[in-house]
N, C-alpha and C positions, 0 to 999 in steps of 0.2 A: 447337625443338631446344634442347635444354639446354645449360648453360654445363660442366657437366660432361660432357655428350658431346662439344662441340667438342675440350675440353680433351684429350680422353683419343682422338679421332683426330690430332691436333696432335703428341701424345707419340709416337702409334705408326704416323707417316707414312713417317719415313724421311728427311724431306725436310730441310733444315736451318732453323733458325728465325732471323729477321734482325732486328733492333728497329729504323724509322726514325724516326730522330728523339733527338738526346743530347740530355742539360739533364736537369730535374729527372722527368721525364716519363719519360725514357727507362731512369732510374738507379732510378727506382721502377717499373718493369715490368720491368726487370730483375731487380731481391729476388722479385716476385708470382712468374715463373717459376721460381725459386730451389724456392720454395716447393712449387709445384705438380709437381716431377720434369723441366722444362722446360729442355731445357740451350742455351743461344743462340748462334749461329755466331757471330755478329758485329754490332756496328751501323752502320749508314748514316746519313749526313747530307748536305744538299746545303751544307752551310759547308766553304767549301777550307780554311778555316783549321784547320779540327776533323778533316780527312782526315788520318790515320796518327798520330794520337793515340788513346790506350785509356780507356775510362770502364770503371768496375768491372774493371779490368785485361783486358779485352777490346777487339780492335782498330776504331777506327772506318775504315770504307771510305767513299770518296767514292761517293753514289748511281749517279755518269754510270758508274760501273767498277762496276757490280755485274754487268752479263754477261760481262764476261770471267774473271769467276771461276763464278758460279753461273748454271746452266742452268735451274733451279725452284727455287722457296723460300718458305715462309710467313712471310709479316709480318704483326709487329706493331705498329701505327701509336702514336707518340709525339708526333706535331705537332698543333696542333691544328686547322691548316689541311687537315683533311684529305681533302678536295675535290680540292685540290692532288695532294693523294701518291697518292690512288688513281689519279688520273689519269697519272702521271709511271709510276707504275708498270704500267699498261697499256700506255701508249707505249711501255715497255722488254718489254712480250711476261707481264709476273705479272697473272697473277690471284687469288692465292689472298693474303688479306690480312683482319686482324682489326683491331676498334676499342680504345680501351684499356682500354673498362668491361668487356670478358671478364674481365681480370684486376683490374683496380683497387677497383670498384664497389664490393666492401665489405671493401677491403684494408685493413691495420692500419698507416698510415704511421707513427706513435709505434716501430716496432719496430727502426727503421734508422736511422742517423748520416747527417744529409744537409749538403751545405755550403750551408747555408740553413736561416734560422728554421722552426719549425714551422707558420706562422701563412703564410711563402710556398712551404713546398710543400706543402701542405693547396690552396692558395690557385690555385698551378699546378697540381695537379690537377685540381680541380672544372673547371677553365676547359675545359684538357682534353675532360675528359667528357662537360661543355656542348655543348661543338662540336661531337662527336661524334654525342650524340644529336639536336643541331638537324640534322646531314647524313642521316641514317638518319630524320628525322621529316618532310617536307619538307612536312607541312601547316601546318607551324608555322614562324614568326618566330623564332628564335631564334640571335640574334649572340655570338659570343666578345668583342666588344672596342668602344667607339666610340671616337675620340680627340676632344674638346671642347676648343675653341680659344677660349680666354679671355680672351688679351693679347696682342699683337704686341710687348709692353716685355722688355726679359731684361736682367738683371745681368749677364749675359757678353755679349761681344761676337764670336761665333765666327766665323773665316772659310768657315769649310768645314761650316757648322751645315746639315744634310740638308731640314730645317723652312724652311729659307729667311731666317731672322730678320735675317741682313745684309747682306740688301735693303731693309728697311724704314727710310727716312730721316724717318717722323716715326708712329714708331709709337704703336699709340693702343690702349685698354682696350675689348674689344667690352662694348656696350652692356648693359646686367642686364635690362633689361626683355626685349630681343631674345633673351637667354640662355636667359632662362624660357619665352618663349614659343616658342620651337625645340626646347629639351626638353620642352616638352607636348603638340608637333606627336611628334616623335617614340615619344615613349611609350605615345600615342593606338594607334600602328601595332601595334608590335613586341611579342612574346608571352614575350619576354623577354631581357633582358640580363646578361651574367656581367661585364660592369664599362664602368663609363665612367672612362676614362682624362683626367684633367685637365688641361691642359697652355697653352702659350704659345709662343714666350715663356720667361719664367720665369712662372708660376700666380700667385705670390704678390706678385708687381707690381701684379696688381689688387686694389685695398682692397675690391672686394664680392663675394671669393671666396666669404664664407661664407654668400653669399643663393645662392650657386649650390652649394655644396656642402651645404647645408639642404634643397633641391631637391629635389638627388637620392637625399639619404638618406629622406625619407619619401616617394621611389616606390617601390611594392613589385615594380616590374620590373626593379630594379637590386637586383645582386647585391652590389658591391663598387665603389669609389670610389677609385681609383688615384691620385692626387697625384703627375705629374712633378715633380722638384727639383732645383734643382745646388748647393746645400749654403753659397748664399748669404743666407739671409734665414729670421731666427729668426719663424715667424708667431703670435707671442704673443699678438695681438687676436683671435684666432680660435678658442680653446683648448676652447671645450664643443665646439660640431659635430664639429672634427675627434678628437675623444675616442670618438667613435662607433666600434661595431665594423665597421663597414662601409668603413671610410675603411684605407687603406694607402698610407704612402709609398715612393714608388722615388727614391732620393736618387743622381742620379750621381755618381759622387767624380772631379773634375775636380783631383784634388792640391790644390798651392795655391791655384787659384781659387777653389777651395770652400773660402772661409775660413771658415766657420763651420760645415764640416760636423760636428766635434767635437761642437761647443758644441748644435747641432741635435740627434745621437742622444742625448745628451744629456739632453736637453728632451723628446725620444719617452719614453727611457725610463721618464725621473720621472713622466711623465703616460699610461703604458702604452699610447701609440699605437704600433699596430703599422709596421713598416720594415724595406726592403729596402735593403742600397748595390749599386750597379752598378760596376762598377770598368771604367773605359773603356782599352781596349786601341788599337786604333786604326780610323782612319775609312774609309770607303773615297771614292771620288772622285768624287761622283754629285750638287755641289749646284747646279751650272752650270742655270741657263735661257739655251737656247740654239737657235734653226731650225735643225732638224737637216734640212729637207728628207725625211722620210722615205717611202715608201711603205706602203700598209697590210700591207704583209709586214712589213716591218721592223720598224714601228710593235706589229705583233703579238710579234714575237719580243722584243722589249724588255719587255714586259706582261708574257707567260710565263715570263721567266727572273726578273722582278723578285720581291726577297724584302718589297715594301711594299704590293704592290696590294690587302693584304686588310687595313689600316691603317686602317679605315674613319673619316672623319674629317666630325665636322658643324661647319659653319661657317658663321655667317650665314644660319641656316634652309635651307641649304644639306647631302645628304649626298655626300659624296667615296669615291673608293675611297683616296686615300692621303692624306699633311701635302702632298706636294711641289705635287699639283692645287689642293687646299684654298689654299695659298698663291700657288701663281704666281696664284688668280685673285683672291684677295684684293689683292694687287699690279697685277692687272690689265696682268700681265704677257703672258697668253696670250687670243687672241681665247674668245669666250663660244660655248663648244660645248657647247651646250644637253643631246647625252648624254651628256656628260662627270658628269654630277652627277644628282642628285634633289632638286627641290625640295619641300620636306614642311611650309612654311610655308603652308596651307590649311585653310579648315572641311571638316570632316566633319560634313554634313548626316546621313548616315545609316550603317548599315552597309557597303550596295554601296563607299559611297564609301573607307572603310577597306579593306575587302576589295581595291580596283581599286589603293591606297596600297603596300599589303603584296604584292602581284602586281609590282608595277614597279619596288620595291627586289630583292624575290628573285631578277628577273631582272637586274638592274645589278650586281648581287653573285655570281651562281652564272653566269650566260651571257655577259657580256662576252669577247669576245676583245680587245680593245684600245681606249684611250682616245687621242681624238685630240692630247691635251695628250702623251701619249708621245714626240710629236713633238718636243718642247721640254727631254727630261727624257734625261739623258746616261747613262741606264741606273744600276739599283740589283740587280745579280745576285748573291745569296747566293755563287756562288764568282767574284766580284770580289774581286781583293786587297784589304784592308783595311791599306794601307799610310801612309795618310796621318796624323803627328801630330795627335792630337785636338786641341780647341778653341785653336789658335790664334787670339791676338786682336788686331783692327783696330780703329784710332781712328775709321774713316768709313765711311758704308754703301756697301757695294759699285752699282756702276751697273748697270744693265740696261735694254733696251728695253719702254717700254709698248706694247701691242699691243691695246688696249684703249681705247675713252673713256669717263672719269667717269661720263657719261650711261647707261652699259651697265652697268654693274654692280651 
């Protein structure tokens, strides 16, 4: 079936067209239907915060309320979790729903004013479309995102940091050797990746960032090389690798904590790396490790609403669904629940053996209904308020119990 046959039953269904999903995704498949005669009722998001605000001056509706207004309707998927959506939206009684590459795939994004470089919505798109086509392909490995844990050190001190970071009272630089050898366990599997996401920490706390950022730019299964940052720490020593096109920072603008965020865009500029700022609005209240006693019901509905379980995070030849597991166990905060993770530090003697590799993340990733660490984790619900002052900062690491012996870990 053709992209112009779907299109032109779409046009003349009747039915109203919904985009889910705002952000850059959503505000460029918005112009595509512009284009195509396509006129859009509304968009949906599962962020409370973004409910009864308009993007392209069109209303956004909180997902949970779209049956009390519409009875049918065809969507257009803007997230890129979209495993998730299709399934949220089944639960809500839709069936009719399209991916983004109907319309994106060979859109002209240069044509539209977006509040965002060209180099990050190019950049959120493809990721997009990635995702997309790994759900629709499911012979294939292919991931939207990993998060790679580099440093437990950070220049901030935050209380309410979601990663965990102030817990750690003698944080330490993960090993280079162990880094490389975890990204060639991994890369071994996977049929491709749309970014590894850098992170800590602060990333640039550790001085052999750029053996790992050398890494990954000559794999050719990594698309793009994400640098988290908080706009503390000019990385001068580093200046050919991250020059690379493949390389992109996301610098969060913490105000004045980020003293040097200036001085940093800065320093992108003149040396044409590309960069995103994030402007942090507020936190929401989800860093607590805590026995929550729960049952596997509960422990499920935590999973389901969480907007981090698809955060996928490798840490210690270890793969995670999210930072919060990756670190309570790094912490050795939460007992060692063996299917809580993937461990992918192993020879592959042969093919079977990669094939039985890639078999057992797909299913950690796409079948999971819940992680027993859920237990421990005080919920992370996209429509959770996000009312907490960001990065407030503490002189000492916070306490918590180890659940854990040295010897297990």
């Amino acid at each position: 079936m053709s992209n112009a046959f779907v299109l032109d039953k779409i046009r003349n269904s009747g039915l109203p067209v919904i985009i889910f999903g705002v952000g850059t995704v959503g505000e460029a498949l918005f112009y595509a239907c512009g284009e195509e005669g396509i006129n859009v009722e509304t968009f949906c998001d599962n962020n409370i915060s973004k409910a009864g605000l308009r993007l392209c001056d069109v209303e956004i509706l909180l997902a949970s309320k779209l049956k009390t207004r519409y009875k049918d309707a065809i969507f257009l998927i803007a997230a890129a979790d979209i495993k998730d959506v299709v399934e949220q939206l089944n639960a809500l009684g839709y069936s009719k729903w399209h991916p983004s590459g109907l319309l994106l795939r060979d859109f002209d994004l240069s044509r539209y004013q977006f509040n965002a470089s060209t180099e990050f919505v190019e950049f959120t798109v493809s990721t997009c479309l990635l995702c997309h086509d790994g759900y629709l392909n499911p012979d294939k490995l292919f991931l939207r995102s990993v998060d790679l844990i580099i440093t437990e050190r950070c220049s901030l001190k935050c209380r309410d940091c979601s990663n965990l970071m102030q817990y750690y009272d003698d944080p330490k630089d993960c090993d280079i050797n162990d880094l490389i050898r975890s990204i060639d366990a991994f890369c071994a599997v996977i049929d491709g990746l749309n970014e590894f996401r850098v992170i800590g920490g602060e990333p640039f706390m550790n001085k052999e960032i750029n053996l790992v950022i050398k890494r990954l730019i000559d794999e050719p299964k990594v698309r793009k090389i994400v640098i988290y940052t908080n706009g503390t720490i000019i990385p001068r020593n580093h200046l050919e690798c991250l020059k690379n096109d493949k390389v992109l920072f996301i610098i969060t603008d913490y105000g004045a904590l980020s003293r040097k965020l200036n001085e940093l865009v800065l320093w992108l500029r003149e040396n044409n790396i590309a960069y995103h700022i994030l402007e942090v609005q507020g936190w929401s209240d989800c860093a607590e490790i805590k026995d929550h006693q729960r049952n596997d019901e509960q422990k499920r509905e935590i999973f389901t609403a969480c907007c981090a379980k698809n955060l996928i995070t490798l840490s210690d030849g270890k793969l995670f669904r999210c930072p919060f597991v990756a670190n309570a166990f790094r912490l050795r905060a939460v007992p060692d629940y063996k299917d809580d993770y993937i461990n992918i530090i192993q020879g592959f003697r042969c093919d079977a053996d990669i094939r039985g590799m890639k078999k057992s993340i797909k299913s950690f990733l796409l079948e999971k209904e819940f992680l027993e660490t859920c237990n421990y984790c005080k919920g992370r619900a996209l429509e959770a308020p996000a009312d907490l002052m960001p990065a407030i900062q503490i002189k000492k690491p916070l306490k918590y119990e180890r659940l854990r012996k040295q010897s297990n870990n």
